[in-house]
Backbone as a chain_set.jsonl record, in Angstrom:
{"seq": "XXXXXXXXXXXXXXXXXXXXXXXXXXXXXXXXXXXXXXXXXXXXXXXXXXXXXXXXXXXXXXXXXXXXXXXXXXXXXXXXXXXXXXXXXXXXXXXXXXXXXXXXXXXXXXXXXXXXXXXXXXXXXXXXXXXXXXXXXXXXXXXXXXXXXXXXXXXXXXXXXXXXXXXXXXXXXXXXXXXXXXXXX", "coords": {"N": [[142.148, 63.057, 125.9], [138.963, 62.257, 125.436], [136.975, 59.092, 125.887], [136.167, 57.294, 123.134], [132.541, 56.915, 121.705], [130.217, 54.723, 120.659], [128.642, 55.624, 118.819], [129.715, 57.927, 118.173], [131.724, 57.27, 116.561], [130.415, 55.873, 114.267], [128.936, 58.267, 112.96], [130.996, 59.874, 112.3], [131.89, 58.155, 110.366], [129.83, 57.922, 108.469], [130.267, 60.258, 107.902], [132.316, 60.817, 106.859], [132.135, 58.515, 104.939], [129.868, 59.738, 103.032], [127.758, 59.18, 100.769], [127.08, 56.855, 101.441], [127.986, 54.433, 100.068], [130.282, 53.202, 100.876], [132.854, 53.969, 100.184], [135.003, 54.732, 101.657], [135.827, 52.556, 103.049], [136.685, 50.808, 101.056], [139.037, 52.689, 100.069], [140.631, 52.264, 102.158], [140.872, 49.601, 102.271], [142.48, 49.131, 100.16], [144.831, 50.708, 100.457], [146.006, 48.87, 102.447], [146.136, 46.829, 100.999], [147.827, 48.127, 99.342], [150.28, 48.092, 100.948], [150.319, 45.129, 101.485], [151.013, 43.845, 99.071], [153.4, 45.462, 98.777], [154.925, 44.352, 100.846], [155.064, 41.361, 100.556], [156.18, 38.413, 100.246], [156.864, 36.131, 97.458], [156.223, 35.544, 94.038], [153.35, 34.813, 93.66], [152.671, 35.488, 95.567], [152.118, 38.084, 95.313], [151.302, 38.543, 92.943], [148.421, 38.048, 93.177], [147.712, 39.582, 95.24], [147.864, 41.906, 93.754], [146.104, 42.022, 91.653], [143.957, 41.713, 93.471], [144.236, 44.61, 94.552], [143.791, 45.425, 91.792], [141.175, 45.077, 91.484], [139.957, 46.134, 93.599], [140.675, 48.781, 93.242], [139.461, 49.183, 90.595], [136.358, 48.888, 91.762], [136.438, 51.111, 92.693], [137.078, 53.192, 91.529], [134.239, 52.179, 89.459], [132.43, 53.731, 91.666], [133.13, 55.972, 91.328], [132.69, 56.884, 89.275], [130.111, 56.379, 89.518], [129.051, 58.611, 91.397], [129.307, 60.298, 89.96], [128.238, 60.69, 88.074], [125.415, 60.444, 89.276], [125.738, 62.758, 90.565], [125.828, 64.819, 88.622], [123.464, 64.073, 87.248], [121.906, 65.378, 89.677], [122.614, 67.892, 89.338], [121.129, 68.353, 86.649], [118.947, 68.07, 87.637], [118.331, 70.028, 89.287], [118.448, 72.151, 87.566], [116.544, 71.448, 86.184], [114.108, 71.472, 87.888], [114.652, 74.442, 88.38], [113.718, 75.394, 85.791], [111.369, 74.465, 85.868], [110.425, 76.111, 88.278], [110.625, 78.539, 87.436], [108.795, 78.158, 84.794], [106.548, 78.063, 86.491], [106.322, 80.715, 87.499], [105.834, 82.111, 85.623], [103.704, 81.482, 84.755], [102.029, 81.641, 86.768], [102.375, 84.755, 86.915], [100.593, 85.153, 84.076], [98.453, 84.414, 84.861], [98.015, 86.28, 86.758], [97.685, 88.19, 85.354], [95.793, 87.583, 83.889], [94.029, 87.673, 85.534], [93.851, 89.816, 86.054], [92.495, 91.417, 83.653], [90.227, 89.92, 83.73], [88.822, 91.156, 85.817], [89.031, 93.655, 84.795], [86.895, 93.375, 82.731], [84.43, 92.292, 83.862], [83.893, 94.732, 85.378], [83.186, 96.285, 83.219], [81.156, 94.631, 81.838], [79.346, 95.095, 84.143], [79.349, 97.926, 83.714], [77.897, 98.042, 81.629], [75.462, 96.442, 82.225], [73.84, 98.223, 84.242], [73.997, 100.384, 82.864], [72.291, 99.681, 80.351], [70.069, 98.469, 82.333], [69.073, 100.982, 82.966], [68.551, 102.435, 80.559], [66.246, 100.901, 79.866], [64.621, 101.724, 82.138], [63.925, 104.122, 80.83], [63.194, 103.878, 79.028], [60.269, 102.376, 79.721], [59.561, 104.588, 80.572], [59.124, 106.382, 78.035], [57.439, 104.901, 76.446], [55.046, 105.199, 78.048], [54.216, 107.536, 77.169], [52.5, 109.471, 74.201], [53.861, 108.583, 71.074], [56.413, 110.532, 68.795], [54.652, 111.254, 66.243], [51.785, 110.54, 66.456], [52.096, 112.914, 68.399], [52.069, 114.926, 67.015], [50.538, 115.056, 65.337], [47.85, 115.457, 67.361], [48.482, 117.999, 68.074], [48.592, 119.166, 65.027], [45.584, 119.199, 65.16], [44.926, 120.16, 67.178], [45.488, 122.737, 66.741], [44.27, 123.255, 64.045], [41.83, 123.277, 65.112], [41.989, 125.412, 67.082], [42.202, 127.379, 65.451], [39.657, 127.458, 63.934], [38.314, 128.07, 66.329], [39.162, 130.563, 66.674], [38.266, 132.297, 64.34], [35.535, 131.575, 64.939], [35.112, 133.268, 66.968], [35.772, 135.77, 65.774], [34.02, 135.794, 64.322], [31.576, 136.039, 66.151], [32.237, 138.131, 68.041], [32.43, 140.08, 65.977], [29.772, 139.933, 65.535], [28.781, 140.641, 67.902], [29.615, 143.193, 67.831], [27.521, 144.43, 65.716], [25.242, 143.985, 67.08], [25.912, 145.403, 69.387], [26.094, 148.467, 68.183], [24.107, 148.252, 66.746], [22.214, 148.217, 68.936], [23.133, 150.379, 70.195], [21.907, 151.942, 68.427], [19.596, 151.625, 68.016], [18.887, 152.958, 70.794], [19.586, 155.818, 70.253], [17.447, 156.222, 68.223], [15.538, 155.753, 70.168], [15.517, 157.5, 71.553], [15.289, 159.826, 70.48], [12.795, 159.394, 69.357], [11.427, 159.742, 72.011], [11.912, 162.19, 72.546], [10.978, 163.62, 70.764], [8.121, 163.053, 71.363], [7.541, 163.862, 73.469], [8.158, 166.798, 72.689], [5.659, 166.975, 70.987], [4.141, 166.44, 72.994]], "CA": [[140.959, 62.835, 125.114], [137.748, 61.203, 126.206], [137.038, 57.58, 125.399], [134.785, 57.858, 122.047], [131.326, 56.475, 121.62], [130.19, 53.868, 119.283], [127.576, 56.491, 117.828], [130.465, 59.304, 117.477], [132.253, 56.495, 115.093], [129.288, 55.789, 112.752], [128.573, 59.598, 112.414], [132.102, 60.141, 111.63], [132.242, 56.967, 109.249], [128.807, 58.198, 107.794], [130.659, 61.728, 107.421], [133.606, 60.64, 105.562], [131.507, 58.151, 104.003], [129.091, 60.679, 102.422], [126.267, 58.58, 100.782], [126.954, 55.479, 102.252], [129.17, 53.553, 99.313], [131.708, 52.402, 101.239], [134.484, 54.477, 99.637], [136.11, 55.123, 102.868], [136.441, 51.179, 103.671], [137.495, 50.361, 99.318], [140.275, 52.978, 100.183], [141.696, 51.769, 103.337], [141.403, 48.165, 101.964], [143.48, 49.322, 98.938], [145.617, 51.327, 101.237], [145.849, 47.854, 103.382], [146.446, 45.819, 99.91], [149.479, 48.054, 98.967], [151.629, 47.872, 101.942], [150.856, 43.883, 101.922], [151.534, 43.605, 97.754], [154.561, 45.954, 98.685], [155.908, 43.447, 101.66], [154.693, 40.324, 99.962], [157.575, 38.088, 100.105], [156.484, 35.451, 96.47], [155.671, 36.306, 93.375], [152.434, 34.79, 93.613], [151.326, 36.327, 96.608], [152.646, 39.87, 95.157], [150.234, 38.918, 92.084], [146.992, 37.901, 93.666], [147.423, 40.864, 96.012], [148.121, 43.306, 92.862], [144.941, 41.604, 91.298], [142.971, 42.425, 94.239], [144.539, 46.035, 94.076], [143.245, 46.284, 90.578], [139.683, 44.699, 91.56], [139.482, 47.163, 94.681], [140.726, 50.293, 92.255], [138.256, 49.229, 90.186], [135.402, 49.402, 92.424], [136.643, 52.611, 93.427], [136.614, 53.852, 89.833], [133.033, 52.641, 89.763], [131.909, 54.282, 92.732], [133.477, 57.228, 91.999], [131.522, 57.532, 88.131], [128.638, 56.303, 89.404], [129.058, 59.05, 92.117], [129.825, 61.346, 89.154], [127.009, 60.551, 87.327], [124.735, 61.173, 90.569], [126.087, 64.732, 90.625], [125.672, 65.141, 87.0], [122.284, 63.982, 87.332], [121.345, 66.456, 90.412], [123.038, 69.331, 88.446], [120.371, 68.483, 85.584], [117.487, 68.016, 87.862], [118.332, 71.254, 89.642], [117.941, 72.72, 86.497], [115.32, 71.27, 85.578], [113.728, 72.396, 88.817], [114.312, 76.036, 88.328], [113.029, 75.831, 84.713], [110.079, 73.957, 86.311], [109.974, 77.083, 89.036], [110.325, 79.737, 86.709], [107.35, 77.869, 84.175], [105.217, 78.283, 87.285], [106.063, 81.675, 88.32], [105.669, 82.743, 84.414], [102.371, 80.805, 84.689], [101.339, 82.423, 87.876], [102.011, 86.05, 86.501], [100.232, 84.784, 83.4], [97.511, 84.226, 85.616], [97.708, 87.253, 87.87], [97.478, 88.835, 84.248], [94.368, 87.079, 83.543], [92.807, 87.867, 86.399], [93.16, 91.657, 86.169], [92.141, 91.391, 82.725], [88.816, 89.51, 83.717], [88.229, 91.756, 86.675], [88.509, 94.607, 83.566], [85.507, 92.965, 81.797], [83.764, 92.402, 84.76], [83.564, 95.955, 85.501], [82.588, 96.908, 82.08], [80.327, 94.184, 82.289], [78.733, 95.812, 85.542], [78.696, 99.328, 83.523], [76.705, 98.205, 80.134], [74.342, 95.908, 82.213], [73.986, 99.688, 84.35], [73.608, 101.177, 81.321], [70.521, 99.176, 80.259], [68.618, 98.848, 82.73], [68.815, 102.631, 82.828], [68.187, 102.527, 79.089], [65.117, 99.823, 79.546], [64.134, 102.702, 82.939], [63.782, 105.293, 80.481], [62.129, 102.752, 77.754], [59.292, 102.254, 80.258], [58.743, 105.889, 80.806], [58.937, 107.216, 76.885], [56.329, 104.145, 76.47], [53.818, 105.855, 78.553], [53.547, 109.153, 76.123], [52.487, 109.125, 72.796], [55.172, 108.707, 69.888], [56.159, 111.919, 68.095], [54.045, 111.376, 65.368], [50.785, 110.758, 67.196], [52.049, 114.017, 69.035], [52.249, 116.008, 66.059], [49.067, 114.99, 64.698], [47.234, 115.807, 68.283], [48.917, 119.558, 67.827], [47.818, 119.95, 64.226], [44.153, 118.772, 64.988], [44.567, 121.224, 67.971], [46.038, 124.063, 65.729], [42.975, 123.518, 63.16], [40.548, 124.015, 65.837], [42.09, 126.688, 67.893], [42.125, 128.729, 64.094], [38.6, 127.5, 63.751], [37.932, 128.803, 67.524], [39.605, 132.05, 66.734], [37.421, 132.471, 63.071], [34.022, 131.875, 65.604], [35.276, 134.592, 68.096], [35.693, 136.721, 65.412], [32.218, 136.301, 63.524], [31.098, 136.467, 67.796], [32.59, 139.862, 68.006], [31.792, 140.84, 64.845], [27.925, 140.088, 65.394], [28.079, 141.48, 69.297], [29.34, 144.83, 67.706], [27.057, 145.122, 65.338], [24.265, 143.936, 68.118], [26.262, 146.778, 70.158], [26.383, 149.422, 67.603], [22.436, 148.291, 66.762], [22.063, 148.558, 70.067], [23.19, 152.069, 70.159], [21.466, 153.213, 67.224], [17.954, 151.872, 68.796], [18.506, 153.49, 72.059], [19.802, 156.988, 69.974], [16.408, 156.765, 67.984], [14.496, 155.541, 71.179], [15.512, 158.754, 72.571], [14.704, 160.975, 69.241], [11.631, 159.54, 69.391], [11.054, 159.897, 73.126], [11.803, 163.863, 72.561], [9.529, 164.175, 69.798], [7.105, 162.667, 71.413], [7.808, 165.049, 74.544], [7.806, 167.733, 72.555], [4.99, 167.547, 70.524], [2.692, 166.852, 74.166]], "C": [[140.085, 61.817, 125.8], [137.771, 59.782, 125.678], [135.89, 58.053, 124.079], [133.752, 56.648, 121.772], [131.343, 55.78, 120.47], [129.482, 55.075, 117.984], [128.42, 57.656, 117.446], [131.465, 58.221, 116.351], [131.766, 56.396, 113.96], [129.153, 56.906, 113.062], [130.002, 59.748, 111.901], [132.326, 59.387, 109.889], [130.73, 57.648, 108.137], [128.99, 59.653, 107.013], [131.054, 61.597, 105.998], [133.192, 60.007, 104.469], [130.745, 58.787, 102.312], [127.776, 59.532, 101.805], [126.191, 57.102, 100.825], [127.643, 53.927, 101.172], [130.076, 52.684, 99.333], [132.774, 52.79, 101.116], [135.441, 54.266, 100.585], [136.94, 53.799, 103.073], [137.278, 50.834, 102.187], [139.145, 51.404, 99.761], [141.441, 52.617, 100.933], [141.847, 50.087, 102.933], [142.602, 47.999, 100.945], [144.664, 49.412, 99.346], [146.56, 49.584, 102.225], [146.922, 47.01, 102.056], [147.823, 46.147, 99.52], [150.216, 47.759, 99.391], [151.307, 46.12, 101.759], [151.102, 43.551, 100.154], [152.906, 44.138, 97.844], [155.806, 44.439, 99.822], [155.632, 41.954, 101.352], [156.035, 39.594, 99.449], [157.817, 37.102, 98.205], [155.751, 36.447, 95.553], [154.16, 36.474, 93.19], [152.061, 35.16, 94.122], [150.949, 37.587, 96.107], [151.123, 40.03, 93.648], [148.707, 38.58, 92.453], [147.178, 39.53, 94.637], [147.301, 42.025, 94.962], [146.093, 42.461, 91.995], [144.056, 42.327, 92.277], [143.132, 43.718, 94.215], [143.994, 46.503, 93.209], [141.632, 45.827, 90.721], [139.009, 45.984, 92.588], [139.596, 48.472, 94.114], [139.552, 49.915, 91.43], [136.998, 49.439, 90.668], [135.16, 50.693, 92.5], [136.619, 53.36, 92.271], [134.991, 54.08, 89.554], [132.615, 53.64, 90.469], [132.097, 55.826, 92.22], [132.82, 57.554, 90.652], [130.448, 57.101, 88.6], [128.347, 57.678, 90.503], [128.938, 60.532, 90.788], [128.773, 61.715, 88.145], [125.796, 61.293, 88.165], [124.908, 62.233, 90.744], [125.512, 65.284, 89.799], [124.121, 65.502, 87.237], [121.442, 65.127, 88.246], [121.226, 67.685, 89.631], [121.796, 69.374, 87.16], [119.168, 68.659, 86.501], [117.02, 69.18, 88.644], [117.919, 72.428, 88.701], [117.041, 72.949, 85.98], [114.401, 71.78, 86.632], [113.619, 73.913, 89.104], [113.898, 76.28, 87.218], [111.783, 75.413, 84.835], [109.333, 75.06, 87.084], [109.863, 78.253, 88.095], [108.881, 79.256, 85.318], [106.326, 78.591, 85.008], [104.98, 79.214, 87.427], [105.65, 82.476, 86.811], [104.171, 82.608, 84.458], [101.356, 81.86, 86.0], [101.163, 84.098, 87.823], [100.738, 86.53, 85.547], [98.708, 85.086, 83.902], [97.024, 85.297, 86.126], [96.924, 88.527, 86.674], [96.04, 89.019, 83.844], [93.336, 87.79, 84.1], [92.698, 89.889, 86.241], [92.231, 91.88, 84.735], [90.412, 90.83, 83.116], [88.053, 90.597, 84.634], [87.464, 93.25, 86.367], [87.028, 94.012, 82.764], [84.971, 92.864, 82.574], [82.851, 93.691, 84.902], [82.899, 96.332, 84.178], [81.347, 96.224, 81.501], [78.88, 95.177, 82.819], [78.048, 97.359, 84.807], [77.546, 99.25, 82.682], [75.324, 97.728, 80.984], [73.532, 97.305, 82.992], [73.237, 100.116, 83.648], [72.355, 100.905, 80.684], [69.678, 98.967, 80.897], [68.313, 100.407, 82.889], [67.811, 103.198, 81.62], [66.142, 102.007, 79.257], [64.114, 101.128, 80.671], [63.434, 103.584, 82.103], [62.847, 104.774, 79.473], [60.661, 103.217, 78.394], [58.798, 103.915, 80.127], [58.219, 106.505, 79.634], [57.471, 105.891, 76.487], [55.059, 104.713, 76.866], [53.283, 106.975, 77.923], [53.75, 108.616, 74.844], [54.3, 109.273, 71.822], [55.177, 110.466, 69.384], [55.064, 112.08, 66.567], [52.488, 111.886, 65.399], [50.464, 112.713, 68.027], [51.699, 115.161, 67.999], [51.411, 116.487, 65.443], [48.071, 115.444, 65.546], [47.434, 117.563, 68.036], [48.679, 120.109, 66.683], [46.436, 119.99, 64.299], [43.985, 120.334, 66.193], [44.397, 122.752, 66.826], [44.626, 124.179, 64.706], [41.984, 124.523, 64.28], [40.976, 124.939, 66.736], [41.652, 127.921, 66.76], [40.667, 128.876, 64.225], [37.431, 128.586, 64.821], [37.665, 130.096, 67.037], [38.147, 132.794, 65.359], [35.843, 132.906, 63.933], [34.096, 133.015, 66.639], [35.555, 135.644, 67.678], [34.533, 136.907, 64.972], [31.468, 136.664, 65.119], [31.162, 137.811, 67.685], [32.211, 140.065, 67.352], [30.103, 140.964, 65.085], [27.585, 140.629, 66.739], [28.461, 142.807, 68.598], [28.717, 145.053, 66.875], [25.399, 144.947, 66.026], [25.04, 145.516, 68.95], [25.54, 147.99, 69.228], [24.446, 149.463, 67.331], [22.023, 148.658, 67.809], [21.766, 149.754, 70.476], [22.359, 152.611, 69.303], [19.814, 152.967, 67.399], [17.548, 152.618, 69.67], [18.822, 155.242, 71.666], [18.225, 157.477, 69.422], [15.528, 156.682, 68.866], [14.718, 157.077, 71.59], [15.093, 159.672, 71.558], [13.768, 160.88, 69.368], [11.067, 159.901, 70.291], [11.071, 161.393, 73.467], [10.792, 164.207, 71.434], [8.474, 163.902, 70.277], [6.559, 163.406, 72.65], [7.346, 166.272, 74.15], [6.244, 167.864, 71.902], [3.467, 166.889, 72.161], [2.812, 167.526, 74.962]], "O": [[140.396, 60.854, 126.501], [138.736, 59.435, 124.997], [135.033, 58.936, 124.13], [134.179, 55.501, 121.636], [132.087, 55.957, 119.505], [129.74, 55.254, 116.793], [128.038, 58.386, 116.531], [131.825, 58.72, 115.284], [132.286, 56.667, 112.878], [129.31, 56.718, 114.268], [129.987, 59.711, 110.671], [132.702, 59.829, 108.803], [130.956, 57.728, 106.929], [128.361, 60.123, 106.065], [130.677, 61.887, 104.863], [133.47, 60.363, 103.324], [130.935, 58.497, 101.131], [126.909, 59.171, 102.601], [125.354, 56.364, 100.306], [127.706, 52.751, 101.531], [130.559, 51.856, 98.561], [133.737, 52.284, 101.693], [136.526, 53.717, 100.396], [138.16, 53.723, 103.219], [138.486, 50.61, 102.256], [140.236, 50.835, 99.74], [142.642, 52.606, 100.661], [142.833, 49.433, 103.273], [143.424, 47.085, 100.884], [145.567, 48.659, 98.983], [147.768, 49.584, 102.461], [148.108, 46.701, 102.176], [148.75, 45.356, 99.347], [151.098, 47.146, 98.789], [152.395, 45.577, 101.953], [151.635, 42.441, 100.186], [153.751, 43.549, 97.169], [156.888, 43.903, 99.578], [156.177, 41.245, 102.198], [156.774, 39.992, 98.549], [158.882, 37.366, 97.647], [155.097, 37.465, 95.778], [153.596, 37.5, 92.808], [150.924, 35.533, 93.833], [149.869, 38.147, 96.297], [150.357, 40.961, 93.4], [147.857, 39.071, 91.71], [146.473, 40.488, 94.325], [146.679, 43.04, 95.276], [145.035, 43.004, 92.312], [143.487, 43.38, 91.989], [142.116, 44.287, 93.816], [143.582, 47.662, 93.255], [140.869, 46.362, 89.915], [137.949, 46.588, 92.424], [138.744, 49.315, 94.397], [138.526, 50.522, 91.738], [136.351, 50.251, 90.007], [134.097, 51.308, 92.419], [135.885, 54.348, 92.294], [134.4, 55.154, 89.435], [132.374, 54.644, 89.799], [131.374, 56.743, 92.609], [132.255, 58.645, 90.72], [129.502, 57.536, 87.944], [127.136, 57.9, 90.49], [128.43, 61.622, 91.05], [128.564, 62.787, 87.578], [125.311, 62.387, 87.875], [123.946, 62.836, 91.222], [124.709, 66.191, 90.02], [123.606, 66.612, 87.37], [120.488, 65.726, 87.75], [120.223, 68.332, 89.328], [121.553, 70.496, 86.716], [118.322, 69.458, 86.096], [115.833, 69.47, 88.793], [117.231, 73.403, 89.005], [116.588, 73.963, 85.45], [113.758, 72.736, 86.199], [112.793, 74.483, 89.816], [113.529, 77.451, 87.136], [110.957, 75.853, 84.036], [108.124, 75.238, 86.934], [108.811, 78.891, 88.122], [108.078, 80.139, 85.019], [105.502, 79.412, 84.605], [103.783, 79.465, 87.569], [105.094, 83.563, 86.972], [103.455, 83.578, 84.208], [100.32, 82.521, 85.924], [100.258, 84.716, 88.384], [100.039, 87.529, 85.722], [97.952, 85.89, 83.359], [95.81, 85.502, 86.098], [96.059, 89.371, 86.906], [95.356, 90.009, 83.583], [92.307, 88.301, 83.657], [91.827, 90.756, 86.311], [91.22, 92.573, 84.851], [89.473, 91.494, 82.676], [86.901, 90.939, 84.366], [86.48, 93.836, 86.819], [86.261, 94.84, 82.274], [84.275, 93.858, 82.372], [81.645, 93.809, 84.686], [81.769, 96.787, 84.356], [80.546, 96.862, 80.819], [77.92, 95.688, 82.244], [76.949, 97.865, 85.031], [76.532, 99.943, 82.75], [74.248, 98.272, 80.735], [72.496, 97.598, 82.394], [72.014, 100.242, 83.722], [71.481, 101.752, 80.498], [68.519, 99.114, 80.51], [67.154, 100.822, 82.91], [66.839, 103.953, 81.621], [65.15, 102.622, 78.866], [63.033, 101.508, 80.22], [62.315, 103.918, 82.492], [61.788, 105.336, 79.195], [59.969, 104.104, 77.895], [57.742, 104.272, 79.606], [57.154, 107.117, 79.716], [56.403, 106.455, 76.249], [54.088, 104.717, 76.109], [52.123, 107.363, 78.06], [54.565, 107.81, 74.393], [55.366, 109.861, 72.005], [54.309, 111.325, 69.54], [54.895, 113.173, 66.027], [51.968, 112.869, 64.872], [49.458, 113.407, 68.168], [51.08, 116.181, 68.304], [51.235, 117.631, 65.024], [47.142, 115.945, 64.913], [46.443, 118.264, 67.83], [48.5, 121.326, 66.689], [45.898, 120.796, 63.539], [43.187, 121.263, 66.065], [43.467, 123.431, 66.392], [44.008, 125.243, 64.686], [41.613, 125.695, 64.325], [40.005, 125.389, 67.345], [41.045, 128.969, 66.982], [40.189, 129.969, 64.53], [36.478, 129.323, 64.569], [36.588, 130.682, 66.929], [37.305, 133.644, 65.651], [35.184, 133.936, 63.792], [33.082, 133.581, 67.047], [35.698, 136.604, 68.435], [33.934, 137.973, 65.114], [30.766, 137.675, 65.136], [30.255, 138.541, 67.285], [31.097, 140.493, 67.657], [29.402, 141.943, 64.831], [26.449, 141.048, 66.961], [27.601, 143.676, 68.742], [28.934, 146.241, 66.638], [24.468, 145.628, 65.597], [24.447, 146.594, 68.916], [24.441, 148.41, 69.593], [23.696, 150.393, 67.628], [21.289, 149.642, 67.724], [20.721, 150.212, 70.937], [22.065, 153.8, 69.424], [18.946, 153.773, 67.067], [16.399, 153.052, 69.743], [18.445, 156.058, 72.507], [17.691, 158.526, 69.783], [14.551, 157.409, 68.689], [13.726, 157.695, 71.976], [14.31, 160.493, 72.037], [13.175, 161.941, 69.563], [10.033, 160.505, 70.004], [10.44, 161.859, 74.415], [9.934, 165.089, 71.463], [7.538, 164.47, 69.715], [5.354, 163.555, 72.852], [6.478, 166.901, 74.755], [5.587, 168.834, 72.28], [2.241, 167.002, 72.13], [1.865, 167.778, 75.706]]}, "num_chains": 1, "name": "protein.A"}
């Protein structure tokens, strides 16, 4: 085996360690404390060393609920972290929801305003011709006087045929007379 590095010790010690507590050294001091409480020749030494035993287990008790706690605690905040991620992603569907939903009114939006100026297009144009009422009244005033027309184009006719028919019945006696008047020279 190679000679080992100061820096491959502290990574090792930082391994075993884990978040930097000390455990590793509280155990081996404990470890240390039994064998010299076990070969401890007096009683007093045997009880200050068992004292320290129960001061160094104690630590190590700490360490190891406050270590336990620290877990605990992750385990909740992990939790709380995926009920924090799933809020968001509920929130963000929520959202995605929204947005199709607005992008729906939008469009329908887009069709009515469409829709009216089409409407307001067609406004302008029925604007420019009379109303139906006006119209209706223009078509009976016509209707009178087309009848009235028709009434004068019949007394017309009527008075050219009997100018015709006079007509004829001057130019039948013009000619009666124009033979009598033949014959008797």
């Amino acid at each position: 085996m190679g000679a080992v590095t100061d820096d491959e010790v502290i990574r090792k010690r930082l391994l075993i360690d884990g978040d930097g507590a000390g455990d590793d050294r509280r155990i081996n001091l404990l470890v240390k404390s039994f064998i010299k409480w076990c070969n401890s020749g007096s009683q007093e030494e045997g009880y200050s060393q068992y004292q320290r035993m129960l001061s160094t287990l104690s630590q190590c008790e700490f360490s190891m609920g406050k270590t336990l706690l620290v877990y605990d605690m992750n385990l909740r905040e992990m939790e709380n972290y995926e009920k924090i991620y799933k809020d968001i992603e509920n929130s963000i569907a929520a959202a995605h929801e929204k947005i199709a939903e607005c992008k729906k009114q939008i469009l329908q939006a887009k069709r009515i305003r469409k829709n009216r100026q089409e409407y307001d297009a067609l406004a302008k144009v029925i604007q420019h011709h009379p109303d139906r009422h006006e119209t209706l009244k223009q078509l009976e005033a016509l209707g009178k006087e087309l009848q009235h027309l028709s009434h004068i184009k019949e007394n017309v006719e009527d008075k050219v045929g009997v100018f015709f028919y006079f007509g004829i019945y001057i130019y039948i006696h013009m000619n009666i007379i124009m033979r009598n008047l033949l014959k008797v020279s």
